[in-house]
C-alpha positions in Angstrom: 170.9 85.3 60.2 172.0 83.1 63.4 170.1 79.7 63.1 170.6 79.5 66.8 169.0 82.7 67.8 166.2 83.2 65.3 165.3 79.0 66.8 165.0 80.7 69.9 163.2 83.6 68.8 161.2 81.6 67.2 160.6 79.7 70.2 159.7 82.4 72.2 157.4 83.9 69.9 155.4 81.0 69.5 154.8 80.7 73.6 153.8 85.0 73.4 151.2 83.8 71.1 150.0 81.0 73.0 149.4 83.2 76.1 148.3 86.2 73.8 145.2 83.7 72.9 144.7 82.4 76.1 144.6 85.7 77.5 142.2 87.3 75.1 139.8 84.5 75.4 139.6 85.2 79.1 139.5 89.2 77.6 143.0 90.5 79.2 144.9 92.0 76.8 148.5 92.0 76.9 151.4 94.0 75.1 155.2 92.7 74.0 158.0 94.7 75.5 161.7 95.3 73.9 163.1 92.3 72.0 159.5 90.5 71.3 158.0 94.0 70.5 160.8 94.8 67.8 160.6 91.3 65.8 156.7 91.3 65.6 156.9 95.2 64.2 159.5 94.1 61.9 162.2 96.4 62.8 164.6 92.9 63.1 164.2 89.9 61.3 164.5 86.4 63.0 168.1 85.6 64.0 169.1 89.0 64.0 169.0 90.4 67.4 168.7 88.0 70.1 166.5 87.6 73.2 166.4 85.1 76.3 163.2 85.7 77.4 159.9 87.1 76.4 158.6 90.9 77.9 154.8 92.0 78.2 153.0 94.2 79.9 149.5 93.7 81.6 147.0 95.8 83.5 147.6 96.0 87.4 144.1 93.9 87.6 145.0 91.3 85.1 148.0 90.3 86.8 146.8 87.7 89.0 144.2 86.0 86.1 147.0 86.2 83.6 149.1 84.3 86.0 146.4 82.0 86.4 145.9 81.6 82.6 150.2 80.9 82.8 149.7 78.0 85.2 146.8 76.4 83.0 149.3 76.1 80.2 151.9 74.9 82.0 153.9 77.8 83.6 155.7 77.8 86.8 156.6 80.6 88.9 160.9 81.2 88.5 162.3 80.5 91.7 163.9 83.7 93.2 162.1 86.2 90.8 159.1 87.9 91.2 157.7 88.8 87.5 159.5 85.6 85.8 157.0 82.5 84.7 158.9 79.9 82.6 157.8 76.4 81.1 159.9 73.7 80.2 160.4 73.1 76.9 161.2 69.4 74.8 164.5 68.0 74.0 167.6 69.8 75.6 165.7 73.3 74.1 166.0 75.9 77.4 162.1 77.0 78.8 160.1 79.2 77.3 160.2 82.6 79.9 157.6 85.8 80.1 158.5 88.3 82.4 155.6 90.4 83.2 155.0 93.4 83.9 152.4 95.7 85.4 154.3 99.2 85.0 157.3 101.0 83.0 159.7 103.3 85.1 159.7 106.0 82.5 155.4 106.0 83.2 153.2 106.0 86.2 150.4 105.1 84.8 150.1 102.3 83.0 146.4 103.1 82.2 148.0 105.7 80.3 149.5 103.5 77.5 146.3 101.0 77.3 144.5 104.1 76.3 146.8 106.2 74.1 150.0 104.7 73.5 148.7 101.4 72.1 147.8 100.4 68.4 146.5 97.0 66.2 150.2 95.1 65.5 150.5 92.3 63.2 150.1 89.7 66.0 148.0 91.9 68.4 148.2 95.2 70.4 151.4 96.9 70.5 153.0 99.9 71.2 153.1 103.1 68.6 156.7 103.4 67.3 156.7 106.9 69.6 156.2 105.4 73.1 158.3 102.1 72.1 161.0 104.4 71.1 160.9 105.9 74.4 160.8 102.6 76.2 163.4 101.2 74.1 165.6 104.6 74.8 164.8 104.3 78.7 165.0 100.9 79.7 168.8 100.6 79.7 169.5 103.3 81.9 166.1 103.6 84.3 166.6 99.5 84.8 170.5 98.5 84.3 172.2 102.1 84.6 174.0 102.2 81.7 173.6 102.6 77.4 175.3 99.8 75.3 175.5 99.6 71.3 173.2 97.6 71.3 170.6 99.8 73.0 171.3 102.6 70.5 170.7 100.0 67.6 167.3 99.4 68.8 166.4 102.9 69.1 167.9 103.8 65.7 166.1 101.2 64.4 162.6 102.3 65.4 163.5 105.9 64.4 164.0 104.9 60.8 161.0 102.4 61.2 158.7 105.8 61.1 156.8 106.7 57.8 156.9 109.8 55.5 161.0 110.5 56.7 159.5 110.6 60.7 158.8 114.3 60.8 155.5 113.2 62.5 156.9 110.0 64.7 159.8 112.7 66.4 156.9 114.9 67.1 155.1 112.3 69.1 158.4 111.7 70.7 158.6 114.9 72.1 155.7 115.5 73.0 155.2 112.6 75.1 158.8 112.9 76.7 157.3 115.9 78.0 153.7 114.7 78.7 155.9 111.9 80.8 158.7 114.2 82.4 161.7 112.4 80.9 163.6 114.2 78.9 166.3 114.0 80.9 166.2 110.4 80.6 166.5 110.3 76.9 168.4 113.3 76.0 171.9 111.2 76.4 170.1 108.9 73.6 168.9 111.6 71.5 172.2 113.5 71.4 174.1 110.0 70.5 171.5 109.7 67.4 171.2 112.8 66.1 175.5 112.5 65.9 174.8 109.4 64.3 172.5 108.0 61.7 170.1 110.7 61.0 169.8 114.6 62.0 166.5 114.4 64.2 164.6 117.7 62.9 165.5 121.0 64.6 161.9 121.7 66.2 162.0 118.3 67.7 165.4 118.5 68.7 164.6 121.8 71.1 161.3 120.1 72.5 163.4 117.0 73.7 166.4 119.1 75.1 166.5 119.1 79.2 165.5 122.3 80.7 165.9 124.3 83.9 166.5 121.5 86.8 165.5 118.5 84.4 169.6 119.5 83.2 170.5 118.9 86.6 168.9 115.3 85.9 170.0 114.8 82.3 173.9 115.1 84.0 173.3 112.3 85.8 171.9 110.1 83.1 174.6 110.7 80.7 177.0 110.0 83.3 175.9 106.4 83.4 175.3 106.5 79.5 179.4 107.0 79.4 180.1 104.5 82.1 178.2 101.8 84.3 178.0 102.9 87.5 176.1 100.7 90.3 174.9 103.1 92.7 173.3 105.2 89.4 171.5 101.7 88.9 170.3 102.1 91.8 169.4 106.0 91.8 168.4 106.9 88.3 164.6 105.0 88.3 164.4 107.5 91.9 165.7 110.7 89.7 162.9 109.7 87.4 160.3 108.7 89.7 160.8 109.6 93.5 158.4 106.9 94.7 160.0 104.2 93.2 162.8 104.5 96.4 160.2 103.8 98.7 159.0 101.2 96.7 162.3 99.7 96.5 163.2 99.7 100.1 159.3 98.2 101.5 158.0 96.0 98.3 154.6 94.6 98.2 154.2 91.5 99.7 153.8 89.8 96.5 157.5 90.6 95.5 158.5 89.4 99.6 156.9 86.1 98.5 158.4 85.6 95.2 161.7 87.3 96.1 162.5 85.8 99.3 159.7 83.6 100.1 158.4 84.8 102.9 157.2 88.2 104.0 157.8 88.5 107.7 158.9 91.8 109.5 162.5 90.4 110.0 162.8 90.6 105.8 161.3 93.6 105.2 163.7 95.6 108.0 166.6 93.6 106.4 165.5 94.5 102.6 167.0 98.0 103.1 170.4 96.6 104.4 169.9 93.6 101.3 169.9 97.1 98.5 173.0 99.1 100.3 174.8 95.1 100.4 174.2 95.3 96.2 175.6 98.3 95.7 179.1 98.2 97.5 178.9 94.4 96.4 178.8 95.5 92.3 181.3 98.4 92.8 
């Protein structure tokens, strides 16, 4: 164990439970993402994996209470971001930081995992080991465009986290990788896993595999699982989710705010211009 990282997991744990309560008390519920999500399930121990900042997930119309709720204990908005809140902490400790978030790229609706992808955890709602596995295996390549070690740690992790030899949990998988349209997402994870640590059963293995354009897709996504590429960073959340390119090229006016501060016409014909600049920048 790293005495450094499990203090700040420890840390960061303790100000997810302080907003889980606040929240509840107000009746918002709210759900821990990737690092938080794996330590309060138990699938790492303090000190072992790491984390700078603390993921959840709210409802679209809890956002702007929960935000409210953050500023009653003592959160500020992080300058130039437009999910981060982060609260200064005592001593020369760094702030505690939740990054929220109303959606998941790999899911339209977030309704969807409130109502069935969502069970009692130790500390409070969290994901099933299913649809955490799927956001754990999608993450890295629908938000950063590539597939570290580190990534397929977390994945195996959960995997061997399922009961009764996970027969049932890789079931669940695919079936909801085809309820959600993302096997091509995935597939680059699955293939690297079922090489690996574990042979993920046959009948599981067929309903996760890519078929008919979706391996047209799945190409793509392994490319970037084999090597970063920026403009796949860019592309890959718009393979998965057409919409999400619009989305990215004329935000809401919240993100304007937080992003840039300000929202005028000037910034949203430049914001185009500001995503081609990234890309040929990172390259």
């Amino acid at each position: 164990m790293d005495k450094a990282i499990a203090a700040r997991e420890i840390l960061l744990l303790g100000a997810l439970q302080e907003a889980r309560r606040a929240a509840l008390a107000e009746g918002i519920e709210i759900v821990a993402l990737k690092g938080a999500a794996l330590l309060e399930l138990g699938i790492y121990r303090l000190g072992e994996r790491g984390m700078t900042d603390v993921d959840v997930m709210v409802r679209p119309k809890d956002l702007e209470p929960f935000e409210k709720i953050l500023q009653k204990l003592g959160y500020q908005a992080m300058p130039n971001s437009a999910d981060a809140w982060f609260k200064p902490s005592g001593g020369d400790a760094p702030p505690a930081i939740l990054d929220l978030h109303t959606g998941l790229r790999h899911i339209k609706d977030t309704d969807e995992l409130f109502k069935r992808g969502l069970e009692p955890g130790q500390e409070g709602l969290a994901l099933n080991l299913a649809d955490l596995f799927l956001h754990a295996a999608a993450h890295p390549l629908l938000h950063h465009g590539e597939l570290t070690p580190q990534n397929l740690e977390d994945c195996a992790r959960i995997a061997l986290h399922a009961p009764g030899g996970g027969e049932k949990f890789w079931d669940a998988v695919a079936r909801k990788a085809g309820i959600y349209k993302m096997r091509a997402v995935v597939w680059p994870i699955i293939t690297r896993l079922n090489e690996g640590p574990f042979a993920i059963p046959a009948e599981a293995l067929a309903g996760l595999e890519p078929r008919g354009l979706e391996k047209i897709k799945a190409a793509f996504f392994e490319k970037a699982a084999k090597k970063h590429s920026t403009l796949l960073e860019y592309l890959l959340p718009a393979f998965q989710r057409p919409a999400l390119l619009l989305k990215y090229a004329v935000p809401e006016k919240r993100f304007m705010l937080r992003r840039y501060g300000a929202a005028g016409l000037a910034l949203y014909l430049l914001r185009p211009l500001r995503l081609v600049g990234s890309v040929f920048r990172k390259r």
